[in-house]
Residue frames as qw, qx, qy, qz and C-alpha x, y, z in Angstrom:
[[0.506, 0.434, 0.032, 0.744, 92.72, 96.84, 89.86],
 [0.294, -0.564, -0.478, 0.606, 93.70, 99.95, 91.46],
 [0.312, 0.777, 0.273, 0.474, 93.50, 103.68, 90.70],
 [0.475, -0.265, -0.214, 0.811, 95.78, 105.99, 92.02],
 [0.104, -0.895, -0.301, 0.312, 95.10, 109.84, 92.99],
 [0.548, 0.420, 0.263, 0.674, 96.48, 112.76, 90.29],
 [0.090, -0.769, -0.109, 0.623, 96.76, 116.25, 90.31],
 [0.549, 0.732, 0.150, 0.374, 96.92, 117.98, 86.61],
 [0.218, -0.777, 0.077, 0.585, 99.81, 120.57, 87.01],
 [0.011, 0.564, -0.532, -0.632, 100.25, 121.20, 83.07],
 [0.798, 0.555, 0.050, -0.230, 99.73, 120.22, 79.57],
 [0.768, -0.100, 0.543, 0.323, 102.29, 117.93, 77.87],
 [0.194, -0.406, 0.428, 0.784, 103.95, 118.52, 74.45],
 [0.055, -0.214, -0.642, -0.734, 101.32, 117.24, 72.61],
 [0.523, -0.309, -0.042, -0.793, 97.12, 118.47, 73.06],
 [0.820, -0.244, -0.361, -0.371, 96.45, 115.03, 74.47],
 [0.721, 0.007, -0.595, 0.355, 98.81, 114.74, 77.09],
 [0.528, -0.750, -0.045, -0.396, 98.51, 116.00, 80.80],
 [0.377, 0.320, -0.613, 0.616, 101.52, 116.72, 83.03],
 [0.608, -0.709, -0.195, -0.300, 100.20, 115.25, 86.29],
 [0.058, 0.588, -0.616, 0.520, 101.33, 114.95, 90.07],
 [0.814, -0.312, -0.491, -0.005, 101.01, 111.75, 92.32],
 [0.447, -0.724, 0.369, -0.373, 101.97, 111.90, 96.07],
 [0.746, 0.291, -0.567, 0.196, 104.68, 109.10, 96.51],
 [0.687, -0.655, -0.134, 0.286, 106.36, 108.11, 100.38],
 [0.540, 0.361, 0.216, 0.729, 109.56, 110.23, 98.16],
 [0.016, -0.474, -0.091, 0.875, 107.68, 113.49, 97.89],
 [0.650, 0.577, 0.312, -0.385, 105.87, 114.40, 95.06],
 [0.338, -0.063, 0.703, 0.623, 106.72, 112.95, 91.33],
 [0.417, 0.578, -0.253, -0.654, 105.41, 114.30, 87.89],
 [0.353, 0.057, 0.819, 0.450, 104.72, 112.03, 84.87],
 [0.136, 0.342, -0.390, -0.844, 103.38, 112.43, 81.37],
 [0.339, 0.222, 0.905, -0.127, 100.27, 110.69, 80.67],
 [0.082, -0.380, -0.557, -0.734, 97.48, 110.50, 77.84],
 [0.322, -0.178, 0.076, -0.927, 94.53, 112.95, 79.00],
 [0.787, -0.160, -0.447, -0.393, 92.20, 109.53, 78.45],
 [0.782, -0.222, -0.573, -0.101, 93.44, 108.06, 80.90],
 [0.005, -0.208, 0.434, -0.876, 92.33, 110.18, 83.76],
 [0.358, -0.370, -0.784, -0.346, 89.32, 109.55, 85.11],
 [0.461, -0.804, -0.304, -0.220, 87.54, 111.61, 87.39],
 [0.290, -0.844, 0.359, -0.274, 91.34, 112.59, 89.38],
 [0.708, -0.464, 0.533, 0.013, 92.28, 109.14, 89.00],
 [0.476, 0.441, -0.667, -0.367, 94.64, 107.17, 86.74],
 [0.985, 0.007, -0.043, -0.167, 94.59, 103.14, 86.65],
 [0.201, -0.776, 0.592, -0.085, 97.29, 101.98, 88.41],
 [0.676, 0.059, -0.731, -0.073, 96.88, 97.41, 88.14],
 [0.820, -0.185, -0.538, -0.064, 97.62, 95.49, 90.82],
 [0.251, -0.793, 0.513, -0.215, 99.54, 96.48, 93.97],
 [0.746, 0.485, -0.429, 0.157, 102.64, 95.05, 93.92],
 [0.589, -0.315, -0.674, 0.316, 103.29, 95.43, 97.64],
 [0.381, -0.804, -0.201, -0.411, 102.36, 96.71, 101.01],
 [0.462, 0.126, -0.452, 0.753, 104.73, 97.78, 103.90],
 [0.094, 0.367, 0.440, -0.814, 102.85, 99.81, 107.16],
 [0.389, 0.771, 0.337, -0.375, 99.88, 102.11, 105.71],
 [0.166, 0.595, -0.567, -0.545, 101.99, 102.52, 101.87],
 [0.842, 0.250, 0.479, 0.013, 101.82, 100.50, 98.76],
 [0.156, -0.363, 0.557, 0.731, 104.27, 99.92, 96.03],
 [0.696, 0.608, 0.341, -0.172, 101.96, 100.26, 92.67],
 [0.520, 0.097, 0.607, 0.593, 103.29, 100.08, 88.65],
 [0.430, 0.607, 0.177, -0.645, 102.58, 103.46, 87.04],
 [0.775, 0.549, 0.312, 0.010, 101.52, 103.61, 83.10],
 [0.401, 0.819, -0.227, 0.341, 104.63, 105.75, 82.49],
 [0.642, 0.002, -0.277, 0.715, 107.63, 106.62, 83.97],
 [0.284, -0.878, -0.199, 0.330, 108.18, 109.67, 86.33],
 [0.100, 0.981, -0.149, 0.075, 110.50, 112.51, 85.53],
 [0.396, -0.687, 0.609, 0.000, 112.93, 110.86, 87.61],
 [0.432, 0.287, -0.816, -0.256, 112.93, 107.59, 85.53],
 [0.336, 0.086, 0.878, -0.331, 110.86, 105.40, 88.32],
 [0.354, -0.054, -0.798, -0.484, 108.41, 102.93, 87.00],
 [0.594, -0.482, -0.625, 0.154, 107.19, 101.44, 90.45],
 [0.070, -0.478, 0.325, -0.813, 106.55, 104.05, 93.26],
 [0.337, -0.212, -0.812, 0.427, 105.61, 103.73, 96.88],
 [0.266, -0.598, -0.349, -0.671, 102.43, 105.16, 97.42],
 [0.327, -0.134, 0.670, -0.653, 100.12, 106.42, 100.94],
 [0.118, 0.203, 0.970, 0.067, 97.34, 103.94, 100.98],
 [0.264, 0.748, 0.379, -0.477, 94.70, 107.01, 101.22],
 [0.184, 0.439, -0.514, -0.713, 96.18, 107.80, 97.58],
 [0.223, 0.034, -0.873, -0.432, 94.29, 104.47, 96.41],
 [0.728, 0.147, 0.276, -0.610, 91.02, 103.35, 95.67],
 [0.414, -0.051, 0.896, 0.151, 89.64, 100.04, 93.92],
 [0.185, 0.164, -0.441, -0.863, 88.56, 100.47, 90.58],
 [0.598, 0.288, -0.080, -0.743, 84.93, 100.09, 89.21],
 [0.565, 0.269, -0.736, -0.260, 85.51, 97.19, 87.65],
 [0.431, 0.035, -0.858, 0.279, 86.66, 95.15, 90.23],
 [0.387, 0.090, 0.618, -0.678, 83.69, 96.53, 93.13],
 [0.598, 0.260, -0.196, -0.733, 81.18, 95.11, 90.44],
 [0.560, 0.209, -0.791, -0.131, 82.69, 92.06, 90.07]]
């Protein structure tokens, strides 16, 4: 699995949510996510779904502001989760 790079820029409508900011090939996008599942600046992102020059398209846990599900990422935005370097 992957984990993708955040930015907090805000608090959500309810105490446990956390209006973050992801760096996309787009520009920057916003989405609403539970606070838990941040982790150290990063969120869990699954599997990359594909790869095109130095970008990757990943599946976020939410939707964006804009209504996207799947975003094109830089590749320096991702890291390989814990899990999977252990394994």
């Amino acid at each position: 699995m992957m984990r993708l790079k955040i930015e907090i820029v805000g608090n959500g409508l309810h105490p446990n949510e956390a209006v973050v900011g992801i760096k996309t090939n787009e520009g920057p996008q916003r989405l609403v996510i539970a606070r838990r599942s941040i982790d150290d600046g990063f969120i869990s992102v699954g599997w990359p779904l594909g790869h095109q020059d130095k970008t990757t398209l990943v599946e976020l846990p939410r939707e964006t502001q804009t209504g996207a599900w799947r975003v094109w990422v830089p590749d320096d935005q991702l890291i390989q989760s814990e899990e999977r370097r252990r394994a």
